[in-house]
N, C-alpha and C positions, 0 to 999 in steps of 0.2 A: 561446225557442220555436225560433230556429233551431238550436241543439244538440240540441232534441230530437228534430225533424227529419233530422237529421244520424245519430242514433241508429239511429232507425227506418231510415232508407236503406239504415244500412253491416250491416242483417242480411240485407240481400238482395242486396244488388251485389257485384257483380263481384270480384277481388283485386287484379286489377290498377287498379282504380277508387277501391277503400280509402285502398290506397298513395297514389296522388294527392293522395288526401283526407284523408290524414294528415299529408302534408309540408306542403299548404294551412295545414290549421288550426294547425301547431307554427310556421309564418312568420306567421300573421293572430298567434298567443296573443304572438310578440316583436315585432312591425312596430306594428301597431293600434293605436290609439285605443280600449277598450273600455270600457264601465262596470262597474263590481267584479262584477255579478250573472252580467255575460255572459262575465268574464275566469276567476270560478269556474267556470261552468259549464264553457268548454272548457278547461280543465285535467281537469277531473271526466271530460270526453271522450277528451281523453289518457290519461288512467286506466285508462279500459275500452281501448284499441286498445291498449294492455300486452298483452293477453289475446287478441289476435286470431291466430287459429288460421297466418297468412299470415308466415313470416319474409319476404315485400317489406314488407306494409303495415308492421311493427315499424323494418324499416330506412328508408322512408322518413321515419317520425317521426322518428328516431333521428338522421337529416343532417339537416331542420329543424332540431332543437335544439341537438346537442351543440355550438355553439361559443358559446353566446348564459352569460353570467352571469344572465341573468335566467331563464331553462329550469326551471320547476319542480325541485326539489329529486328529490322522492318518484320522478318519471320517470328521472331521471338515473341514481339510484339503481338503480331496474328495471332498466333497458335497460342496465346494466353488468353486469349478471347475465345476459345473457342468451346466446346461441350467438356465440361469436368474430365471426364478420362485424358485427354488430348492435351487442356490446358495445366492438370496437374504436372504433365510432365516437365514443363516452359518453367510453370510458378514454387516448383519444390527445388528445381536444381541450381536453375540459370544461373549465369554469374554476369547477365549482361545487364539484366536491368537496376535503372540507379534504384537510389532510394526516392526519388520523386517517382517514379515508376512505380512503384509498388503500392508508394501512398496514395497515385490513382487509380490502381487496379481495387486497391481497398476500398475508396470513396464511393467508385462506380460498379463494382463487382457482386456478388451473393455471398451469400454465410458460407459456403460451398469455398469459394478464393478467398476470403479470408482467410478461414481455417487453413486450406494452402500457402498465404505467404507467413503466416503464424507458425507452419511447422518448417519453415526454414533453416537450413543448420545455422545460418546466422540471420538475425531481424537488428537490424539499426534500430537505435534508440529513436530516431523521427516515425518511425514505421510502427513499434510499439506504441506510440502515442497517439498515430492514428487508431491503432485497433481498440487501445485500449479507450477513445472515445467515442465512437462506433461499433464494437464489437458487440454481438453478443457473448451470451454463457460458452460455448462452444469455442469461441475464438479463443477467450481470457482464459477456459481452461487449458487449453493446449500452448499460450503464452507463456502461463506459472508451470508447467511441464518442461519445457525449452530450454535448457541451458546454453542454445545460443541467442536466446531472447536479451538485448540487452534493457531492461528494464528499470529505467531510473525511478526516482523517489515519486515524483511529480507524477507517474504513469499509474504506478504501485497506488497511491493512493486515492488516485483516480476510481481503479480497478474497486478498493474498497468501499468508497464511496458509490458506486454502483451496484458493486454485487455482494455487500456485505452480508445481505440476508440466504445468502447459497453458498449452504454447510460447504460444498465441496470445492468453491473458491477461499473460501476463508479458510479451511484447512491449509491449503496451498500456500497464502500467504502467509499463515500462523505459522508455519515450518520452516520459513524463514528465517535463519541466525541475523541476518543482518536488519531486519525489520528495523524502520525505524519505531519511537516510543507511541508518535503522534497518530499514526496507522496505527496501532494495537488497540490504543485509546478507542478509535473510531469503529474497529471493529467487535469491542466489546460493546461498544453505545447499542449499536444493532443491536447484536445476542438482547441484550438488556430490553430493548426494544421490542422485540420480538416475543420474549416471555411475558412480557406488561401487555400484551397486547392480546393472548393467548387464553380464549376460551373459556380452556377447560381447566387453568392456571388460576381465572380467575373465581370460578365457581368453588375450587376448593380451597382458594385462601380468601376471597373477598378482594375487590378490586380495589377499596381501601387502605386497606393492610397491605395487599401485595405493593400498591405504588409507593408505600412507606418503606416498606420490607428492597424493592428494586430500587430506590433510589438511593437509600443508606451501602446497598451494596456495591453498587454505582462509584460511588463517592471513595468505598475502601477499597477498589480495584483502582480506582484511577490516583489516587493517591500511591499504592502500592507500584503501579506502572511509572509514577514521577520519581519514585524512589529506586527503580531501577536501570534507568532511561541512562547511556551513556554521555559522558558532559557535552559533547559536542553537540548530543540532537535535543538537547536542552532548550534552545534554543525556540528551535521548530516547532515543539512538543507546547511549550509554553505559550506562543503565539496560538498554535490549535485551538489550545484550553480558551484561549482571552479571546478568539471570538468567537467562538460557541458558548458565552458567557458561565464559563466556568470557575473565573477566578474570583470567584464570592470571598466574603469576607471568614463566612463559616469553613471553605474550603483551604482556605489560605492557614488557617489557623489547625485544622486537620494536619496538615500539611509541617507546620510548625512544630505543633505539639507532638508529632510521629519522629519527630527528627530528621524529616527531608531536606536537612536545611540546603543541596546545590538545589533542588527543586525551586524550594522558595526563596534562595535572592533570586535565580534567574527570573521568577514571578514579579517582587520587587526591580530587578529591573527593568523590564520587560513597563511595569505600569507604571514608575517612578522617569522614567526615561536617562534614570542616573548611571555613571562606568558602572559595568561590572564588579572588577575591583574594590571602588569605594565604596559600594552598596556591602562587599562582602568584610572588607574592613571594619562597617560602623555594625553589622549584625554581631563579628566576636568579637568585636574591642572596642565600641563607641560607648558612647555614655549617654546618659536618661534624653538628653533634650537632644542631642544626634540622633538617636534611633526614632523617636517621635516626631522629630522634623521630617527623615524618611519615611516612615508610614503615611504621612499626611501628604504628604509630595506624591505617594503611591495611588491616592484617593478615598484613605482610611480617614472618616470623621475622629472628633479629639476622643470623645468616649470609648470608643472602639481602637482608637491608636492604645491609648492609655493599658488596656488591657494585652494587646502586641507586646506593647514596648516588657510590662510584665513578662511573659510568656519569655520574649526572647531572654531575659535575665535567670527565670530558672532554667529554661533550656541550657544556658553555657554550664551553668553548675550542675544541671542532671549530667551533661557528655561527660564534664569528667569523672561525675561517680559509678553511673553505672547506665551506660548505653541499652544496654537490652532491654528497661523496662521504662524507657522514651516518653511514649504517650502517658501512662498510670502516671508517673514522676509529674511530669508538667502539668496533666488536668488535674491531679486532687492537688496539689499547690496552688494553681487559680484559684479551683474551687475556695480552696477555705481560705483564699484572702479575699476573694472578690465576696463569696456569702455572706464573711463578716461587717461590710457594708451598708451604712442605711440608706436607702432607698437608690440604689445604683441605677441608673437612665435604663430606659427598656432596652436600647441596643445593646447594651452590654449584659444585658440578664436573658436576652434572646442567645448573644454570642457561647453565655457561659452555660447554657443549658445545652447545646451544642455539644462543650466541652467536657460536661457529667457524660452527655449520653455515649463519646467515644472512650471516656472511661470507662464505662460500663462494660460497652461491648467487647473494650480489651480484658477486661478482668473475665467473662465467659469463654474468651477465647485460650485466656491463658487455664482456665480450670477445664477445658476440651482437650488441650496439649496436655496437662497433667491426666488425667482420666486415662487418654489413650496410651501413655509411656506406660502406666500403672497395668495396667489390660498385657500389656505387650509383656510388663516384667515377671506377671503370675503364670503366664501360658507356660 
Protein backbone atom coordinates (compact mmCIF):
# COMPACT_ATOMS: atom_id res chain seq x y z
CA UNK A 1 0.00 0.00 0.00
CA UNK A 2 2.64 2.22 0.72
CA UNK A 3 4.35 1.79 -2.87
CA UNK A 4 1.24 2.36 -4.20
CA UNK A 5 0.89 5.45 -2.64
CA UNK A 6 4.33 6.24 -3.58
CA UNK A 7 3.02 5.73 -7.19
CA UNK A 8 0.30 7.90 -7.11
CA UNK A 9 2.32 10.90 -5.53
CA UNK A 10 5.35 10.83 -7.90
CA UNK A 11 2.76 11.71 -10.96
CA UNK A 12 2.17 14.69 -9.41
CA UNK A 13 5.11 16.10 -7.56
CA UNK A 14 7.51 17.93 -8.00
CA UNK A 15 11.20 16.79 -9.67
CA UNK A 16 13.02 17.86 -7.38
CA UNK A 17 10.81 15.88 -4.69
CA UNK A 18 10.97 12.55 -7.05
CA UNK A 19 14.73 12.65 -6.86
CA UNK A 20 14.49 12.62 -3.03
CA UNK A 21 12.35 10.02 -3.32
CA UNK A 22 14.09 7.93 -5.35
CA UNK A 23 17.54 7.99 -3.43
CA UNK A 24 15.04 7.18 -0.21
CA UNK A 25 13.44 4.27 -1.60
CA UNK A 26 17.03 2.68 -3.44
CA UNK A 27 18.71 3.09 0.55
CA UNK A 28 15.17 1.76 2.34
CA UNK A 29 15.06 -1.36 -0.88
CA UNK A 30 19.39 -2.08 0.57
CA UNK A 31 19.35 -0.87 4.40
CA UNK A 32 15.67 -2.31 5.45
CA UNK A 33 14.27 -4.91 6.92
CA UNK A 34 11.23 -5.62 4.48
CA UNK A 35 8.89 -8.55 3.85
CA UNK A 36 9.33 -10.22 0.24
CA UNK A 37 5.79 -8.57 -0.84
CA UNK A 38 6.97 -5.02 0.16
CA UNK A 39 10.80 -5.80 -1.17
CA UNK A 40 8.94 -6.71 -4.70
CA UNK A 41 6.95 -4.14 -4.82
CA UNK A 42 9.76 -1.36 -4.50
CA UNK A 43 12.00 -2.88 -6.82
CA UNK A 44 8.61 -2.82 -9.27
CA UNK A 45 8.86 1.13 -8.13
CA UNK A 46 12.41 1.42 -9.20
CA UNK A 47 11.20 -0.03 -12.47
CA UNK A 48 8.84 2.58 -13.20
CA UNK A 49 11.37 5.80 -11.93
CA UNK A 50 13.73 4.15 -15.04
CA UNK A 51 11.25 5.90 -17.14
CA UNK A 52 10.87 9.14 -15.42
CA UNK A 53 10.93 11.87 -17.70
CA UNK A 54 13.66 13.95 -14.86
CA UNK A 55 17.66 13.10 -15.58
CA UNK A 56 17.95 14.18 -11.44
CA UNK A 57 15.18 11.79 -10.32
CA UNK A 58 17.21 8.68 -12.56
CA UNK A 59 20.57 10.09 -10.97
CA UNK A 60 19.41 10.05 -7.65
CA UNK A 61 18.45 6.38 -7.80
CA UNK A 62 21.23 5.66 -9.57
CA UNK A 63 23.85 6.92 -6.22
CA UNK A 64 21.47 4.97 -4.06
CA UNK A 65 22.37 1.93 -5.61
CA UNK A 66 25.21 1.63 -7.71
CA UNK A 67 27.70 0.46 -5.09
CA UNK A 68 25.38 -1.88 -3.15
CA UNK A 69 25.79 -5.88 -4.61
CA UNK A 70 22.51 -6.40 -3.65
CA UNK A 71 20.97 -3.30 -6.21
CA UNK A 72 18.63 -5.24 -8.37
CA UNK A 73 20.03 -6.68 -11.39
CA UNK A 74 17.39 -5.42 -14.28
CA UNK A 75 18.02 -1.46 -12.66
CA UNK A 76 21.74 -1.67 -12.83
CA UNK A 77 21.37 -2.78 -16.08
CA UNK A 78 19.06 0.35 -17.18
CA UNK A 79 20.78 2.94 -15.61
CA UNK A 80 23.95 1.89 -17.54
CA UNK A 81 22.27 2.57 -20.51
CA UNK A 82 21.36 5.44 -19.80
CA UNK A 83 23.02 9.50 -20.60
CA UNK A 84 26.81 9.53 -19.36
CA UNK A 85 26.27 11.37 -15.90
CA UNK A 86 23.52 8.58 -14.76
CA UNK A 87 25.26 5.67 -16.30
CA UNK A 88 28.82 6.57 -15.05
CA UNK A 89 27.38 6.18 -11.78
CA UNK A 90 26.13 2.08 -12.50
CA UNK A 91 29.43 1.62 -14.77
CA UNK A 92 32.42 3.04 -12.34
CA UNK A 93 31.04 1.40 -9.11
CA UNK A 94 28.70 -1.52 -9.55
CA UNK A 95 29.71 -4.75 -8.20
CA UNK A 96 26.76 -6.52 -10.09
CA UNK A 97 27.65 -6.77 -13.40
CA UNK A 98 29.64 -10.00 -14.59
CA UNK A 99 32.34 -9.74 -16.70
CA UNK A 100 30.12 -10.58 -19.81
CA UNK A 101 28.33 -7.60 -18.78
CA UNK A 102 30.80 -5.33 -19.20
CA UNK A 103 32.29 -6.81 -22.34
CA UNK A 104 28.80 -5.99 -23.83
CA UNK A 105 28.49 -2.73 -22.49
CA UNK A 106 32.03 -2.22 -24.32
CA UNK A 107 31.06 -3.91 -27.63
CA UNK A 108 27.67 -1.87 -27.86
CA UNK A 109 28.46 1.31 -25.75
CA UNK A 110 30.65 4.89 -26.91
CA UNK A 111 34.21 5.95 -26.13
CA UNK A 112 32.18 7.80 -23.16
CA UNK A 113 31.48 3.78 -21.34
CA UNK A 114 34.29 2.53 -22.23
CA UNK A 115 36.45 4.90 -20.81
CA UNK A 116 34.00 4.15 -17.81
CA UNK A 117 34.40 0.45 -17.44
CA UNK A 118 38.28 1.15 -18.03
CA UNK A 119 38.38 3.32 -14.92
CA UNK A 120 37.05 0.46 -12.77
CA UNK A 121 38.83 -0.13 -9.49
CA UNK A 122 38.98 -3.63 -10.93
CA UNK A 123 38.84 -4.64 -14.95
CA UNK A 124 39.03 -8.54 -15.36
CA UNK A 125 41.42 -9.60 -17.66
CA UNK A 126 38.39 -10.70 -20.32
CA UNK A 127 37.25 -7.08 -20.27
CA UNK A 128 40.71 -5.67 -20.94
CA UNK A 129 40.94 -7.67 -23.95
CA UNK A 130 37.92 -6.34 -25.10
CA UNK A 131 38.94 -2.84 -24.75
CA UNK A 132 42.10 -3.31 -25.61
CA UNK A 133 40.72 -4.66 -29.10
CA UNK A 134 38.17 -2.00 -29.61
CA UNK A 135 39.27 0.68 -27.69
CA UNK A 136 40.50 3.75 -28.70
CA UNK A 137 43.51 6.08 -27.42
CA UNK A 138 41.34 7.20 -24.57
CA UNK A 139 40.30 3.92 -23.28
CA UNK A 140 44.02 2.34 -23.49
CA UNK A 141 45.31 5.38 -21.85
CA UNK A 142 43.29 5.17 -18.70
CA UNK A 143 43.74 0.97 -18.94
CA UNK A 144 47.97 1.55 -18.59
CA UNK A 145 46.83 4.15 -15.73
CA UNK A 146 44.64 1.35 -13.69
CA UNK A 147 46.22 -0.49 -11.44
CA UNK A 148 43.29 -2.48 -11.05
CA UNK A 149 43.43 -3.20 -14.82
CA UNK A 150 44.50 -6.67 -14.88
CA UNK A 151 46.31 -6.71 -18.17
CA UNK A 152 47.79 -9.65 -19.47
CA UNK A 153 50.73 -10.24 -21.99
CA UNK A 154 48.48 -10.99 -24.92
CA UNK A 155 46.33 -7.55 -24.26
CA UNK A 156 49.75 -5.52 -23.50
CA UNK A 157 50.81 -6.44 -26.78
CA UNK A 158 47.83 -5.97 -28.43
CA UNK A 159 47.80 -2.39 -27.15
CA UNK A 160 51.34 -2.00 -28.71
CA UNK A 161 50.60 -3.20 -31.72
CA UNK A 162 47.95 -0.71 -32.16
CA UNK A 163 49.12 2.27 -30.51
CA UNK A 164 52.69 2.05 -30.78
CA UNK A 165 52.88 5.17 -32.69
CA UNK A 166 51.28 7.51 -29.49
CA UNK A 167 54.20 8.82 -27.44
CA UNK A 168 51.90 8.85 -24.62
CA UNK A 169 50.75 4.98 -24.75
CA UNK A 170 54.13 3.82 -25.31
CA UNK A 171 55.40 5.71 -22.47
CA UNK A 172 53.06 3.89 -20.30
CA UNK A 173 53.98 0.64 -21.49
CA UNK A 174 57.79 1.48 -21.60
CA UNK A 175 57.44 2.11 -17.80
CA UNK A 176 56.60 -1.00 -17.20
CA UNK A 177 59.18 -3.26 -15.09
CA UNK A 178 57.67 -6.30 -16.12
CA UNK A 179 57.35 -5.66 -19.95
CA UNK A 180 57.92 -8.31 -21.61
CA UNK A 181 61.26 -8.42 -24.28
CA UNK A 182 59.04 -9.21 -27.42
CA UNK A 183 56.71 -5.70 -26.73
CA UNK A 184 59.70 -3.61 -26.32
CA UNK A 185 61.01 -5.07 -29.58
CA UNK A 186 57.87 -4.12 -31.20
CA UNK A 187 57.69 -0.87 -29.73
CA UNK A 188 60.96 0.29 -30.73
CA UNK A 189 60.01 -1.09 -34.59
CA UNK A 190 57.39 1.78 -34.62
CA UNK A 191 59.81 4.53 -32.97
CA UNK A 192 62.09 3.23 -35.76
CA UNK A 193 59.42 3.43 -38.09
CA UNK A 194 58.31 6.61 -37.56
CA UNK A 195 61.62 8.42 -37.83
CA UNK A 196 62.30 6.44 -41.38
CA UNK A 197 59.25 7.80 -42.26
CA UNK A 198 59.83 11.46 -41.15
CA UNK A 199 60.05 14.35 -43.53
CA UNK A 200 62.15 16.48 -42.28
CA UNK A 201 64.54 13.41 -41.00
CA UNK A 202 64.68 12.61 -44.31
CA UNK A 203 65.69 15.82 -45.95
CA UNK A 204 68.56 16.29 -43.71
CA UNK A 205 70.03 13.08 -43.73
CA UNK A 206 68.97 11.51 -47.22
CA UNK A 207 66.50 8.87 -47.20
CA UNK A 208 69.17 6.60 -48.31
CA UNK A 209 71.45 7.07 -45.68
CA UNK A 210 68.83 7.31 -43.09
CA UNK A 211 67.31 3.65 -44.06
CA UNK A 212 71.02 2.41 -43.72
CA UNK A 213 71.68 4.60 -40.65
CA UNK A 214 67.72 3.17 -39.17
CA UNK A 215 68.21 -0.20 -39.93
CA UNK A 216 71.83 -0.89 -38.52
CA UNK A 217 70.37 0.89 -35.52
CA UNK A 218 67.42 -1.36 -35.52
CA UNK A 219 69.47 -4.30 -35.64
CA UNK A 220 71.88 -2.94 -32.34
CA UNK A 221 68.66 -2.24 -30.17
CA UNK A 222 67.21 -5.50 -30.94
CA UNK A 223 70.08 -7.42 -30.40
CA UNK A 224 70.84 -5.35 -27.23
CA UNK A 225 66.86 -6.07 -26.14
CA UNK A 226 67.68 -10.15 -26.84
CA UNK A 227 70.59 -9.77 -24.57
CA UNK A 228 68.68 -8.42 -21.87
CA UNK A 229 65.36 -10.18 -22.17
CA UNK A 230 64.69 -12.54 -18.99
CA UNK A 231 65.11 -16.48 -19.76
CA UNK A 232 61.71 -17.25 -19.60
CA UNK A 233 60.34 -14.66 -22.16
CA UNK A 234 63.02 -15.96 -24.37
CA UNK A 235 60.87 -17.88 -25.58
CA UNK A 236 58.19 -15.32 -26.80
CA UNK A 237 60.56 -12.83 -27.84
CA UNK A 238 62.35 -15.37 -30.29
CA UNK A 239 59.22 -16.54 -31.86
CA UNK A 240 58.28 -12.55 -32.28
CA UNK A 241 61.57 -12.03 -34.09
CA UNK A 242 60.96 -15.57 -36.36
CA UNK A 243 57.95 -14.33 -37.71
CA UNK A 244 58.59 -10.84 -38.43
CA UNK A 245 61.38 -12.35 -40.27
CA UNK A 246 63.99 -11.36 -38.17
CA UNK A 247 66.16 -14.19 -37.61
CA UNK A 248 68.41 -13.67 -40.65
CA UNK A 249 71.51 -15.18 -40.82
CA UNK A 250 73.36 -11.79 -40.54
CA UNK A 251 71.28 -11.27 -37.33
CA UNK A 252 71.84 -14.42 -35.76
CA UNK A 253 75.58 -13.99 -36.20
CA UNK A 254 75.23 -10.24 -34.59
CA UNK A 255 73.80 -11.96 -32.03
CA UNK A 256 76.59 -14.51 -31.67
CA UNK A 257 79.46 -12.53 -32.23
CA UNK A 258 77.89 -9.85 -29.23
CA UNK A 259 77.80 -12.76 -26.87
CA UNK A 260 73.97 -13.34 -26.59
CA UNK A 261 74.55 -16.59 -26.52
CA UNK A 262 70.81 -17.59 -24.28
CA UNK A 263 69.39 -15.35 -26.98
CA UNK A 264 70.75 -17.39 -29.77
CA UNK A 265 70.33 -21.08 -28.77
CA UNK A 266 66.80 -20.06 -27.84
CA UNK A 267 67.08 -18.85 -31.81
CA UNK A 268 68.75 -22.11 -32.74
CA UNK A 269 66.17 -23.79 -31.13
CA UNK A 270 63.36 -22.21 -31.76
CA UNK A 271 64.48 -22.92 -35.95
CA UNK A 272 66.44 -26.19 -35.29
CA UNK A 273 63.22 -27.59 -33.65
CA UNK A 274 65.89 -29.47 -31.27
CA UNK A 275 65.78 -29.59 -26.85
CA UNK A 276 66.85 -26.77 -25.55
CA UNK A 277 69.39 -28.48 -23.48
CA UNK A 278 71.08 -30.29 -26.34
CA UNK A 279 71.11 -27.33 -28.62
CA UNK A 280 72.93 -25.64 -25.49
CA UNK A 281 75.10 -28.54 -24.87
CA UNK A 282 76.50 -28.85 -28.40
CA UNK A 283 77.05 -24.68 -28.69
CA UNK A 284 79.73 -25.06 -25.35
CA UNK A 285 80.89 -28.58 -25.62
CA UNK A 286 80.07 -30.24 -29.03
CA UNK A 287 82.63 -30.59 -31.51
CA UNK A 288 83.07 -29.33 -35.35
CA UNK A 289 80.61 -31.82 -37.14
CA UNK A 290 77.78 -31.48 -34.06
CA UNK A 291 77.67 -27.91 -34.17
CA UNK A 292 77.47 -27.90 -38.09
CA UNK A 293 75.01 -30.59 -38.05
CA UNK A 294 72.89 -28.09 -35.81
CA UNK A 295 73.27 -25.05 -37.93
CA UNK A 296 72.14 -26.76 -40.94
CA UNK A 297 69.15 -28.61 -39.04
CA UNK A 298 68.56 -24.61 -38.14
CA UNK A 299 68.30 -23.72 -41.99
CA UNK A 300 71.88 -22.44 -42.19
CA UNK A 301 73.38 -23.32 -45.90
CA UNK A 302 76.97 -25.46 -45.62
CA UNK A 303 78.98 -22.13 -46.47
CA UNK A 304 77.37 -20.00 -44.02
CA UNK A 305 77.20 -22.94 -41.29
CA UNK A 306 80.85 -23.26 -41.82
CA UNK A 307 81.57 -19.79 -40.81
CA UNK A 308 78.93 -20.39 -37.51
CA UNK A 309 80.48 -23.29 -36.52
CA UNK A 310 83.93 -20.82 -36.60
CA UNK A 311 82.37 -18.09 -34.81
CA UNK A 312 81.01 -20.40 -32.08
CA UNK A 313 84.65 -21.74 -31.40
CA UNK A 314 86.18 -18.38 -30.92
CA UNK A 315 83.33 -17.27 -28.97
CA UNK A 316 83.98 -20.17 -26.24
CA UNK A 317 87.70 -18.96 -26.11
CA UNK A 318 86.92 -15.24 -26.18
CA UNK A 319 84.21 -16.00 -22.74
CA UNK A 320 86.88 -17.12 -21.03
CA UNK A 321 89.33 -14.44 -21.77
CA UNK A 322 87.83 -11.59 -21.71
CA UNK A 323 84.02 -11.08 -21.92
CA UNK A 324 83.76 -7.22 -22.29
CA UNK A 325 85.26 -6.99 -25.64
CA UNK A 326 82.77 -9.88 -27.09
CA UNK A 327 81.95 -8.57 -30.54
CA UNK A 328 85.83 -6.84 -31.53
CA UNK A 329 87.24 -10.55 -30.03
CA UNK A 330 85.02 -12.69 -32.36
CA UNK A 331 84.66 -10.39 -35.62
CA UNK A 332 88.43 -9.59 -36.22
CA UNK A 333 89.10 -13.44 -35.56
CA UNK A 334 86.67 -14.19 -38.58
CA UNK A 335 87.82 -11.61 -40.10
CA UNK A 336 91.33 -12.68 -40.64
CA UNK A 337 90.71 -16.15 -41.05
CA UNK A 338 87.94 -16.11 -43.39
CA UNK A 339 89.94 -12.99 -45.52
CA UNK A 340 92.86 -15.09 -45.70
CA UNK A 341 90.76 -17.37 -48.09
CA UNK A 342 90.71 -17.82 -51.75
CA UNK A 343 87.75 -17.03 -53.31
CA UNK A 344 85.22 -17.78 -50.14
CA UNK A 345 81.47 -18.27 -51.89
CA UNK A 346 79.63 -14.86 -51.85
CA UNK A 347 77.52 -15.89 -48.82
CA UNK A 348 80.09 -16.03 -46.70
CA UNK A 349 81.86 -12.66 -47.95
CA UNK A 350 78.19 -11.07 -47.73
CA UNK A 351 78.05 -12.67 -44.07
CA UNK A 352 81.67 -11.47 -43.13
CA UNK A 353 81.23 -8.06 -44.37
CA UNK A 354 78.47 -7.84 -41.99
CA UNK A 355 80.83 -9.07 -39.38
CA UNK A 356 83.74 -6.03 -40.19
CA UNK A 357 81.00 -3.52 -40.24
CA UNK A 358 79.78 -4.58 -36.48
CA UNK A 359 83.39 -4.40 -35.64
CA UNK A 360 83.69 -1.33 -36.78
CA UNK A 361 80.92 0.25 -35.17
CA UNK A 362 81.99 -1.40 -31.88
CA UNK A 363 85.39 0.10 -32.06
CA UNK A 364 83.58 3.95 -32.51
CA UNK A 365 81.53 3.08 -29.78
CA UNK A 366 84.10 1.99 -27.54
CA UNK A 367 86.50 5.35 -28.64
CA UNK A 368 82.78 7.40 -27.70
CA UNK A 369 82.98 5.67 -24.09
CA UNK A 370 86.61 6.61 -23.86
CA UNK A 371 86.33 10.29 -25.05
CA UNK A 372 83.53 10.83 -22.85
CA UNK A 373 85.25 9.08 -19.26
CA UNK A 374 88.26 11.44 -20.63
CA UNK A 375 85.95 14.72 -20.74
CA UNK A 376 84.40 13.62 -17.46
CA UNK A 377 88.01 13.02 -15.78
CA UNK A 378 89.59 16.84 -16.93
CA UNK A 379 86.32 18.70 -15.67
Amino acid sequence: MIIEAFLRWAETAKAENRARAANALGRAYLQSEMPREERTAAEMAMTYLLDDPSPRVRLSLAEAVAASANAPRNVILSLAEDQPEIAGQVILFSPVFTDADLVDLALRGSDVTRVLIASRGHVPRTVCAALCEIGGEAEILCLLENDGALLPHASLKRIAERFGDCADIRGLLLSRDALSSDIRHLLMHRVSEALSGSSLIQATVGSHRLQQVTREATESATVAIAGSAQHDHLPELVEHLRQRGWLTPAFLMHALCSGKVDFFAGAITNLSGCDERRVRSILSRGRVYAIRALYESAGLSRDISTVFVEATLIWREASRENGAAMLENVSARLIRKFRLAEQPPAATTQLLDMVEKLANAERRQTARNFAALATLAAA
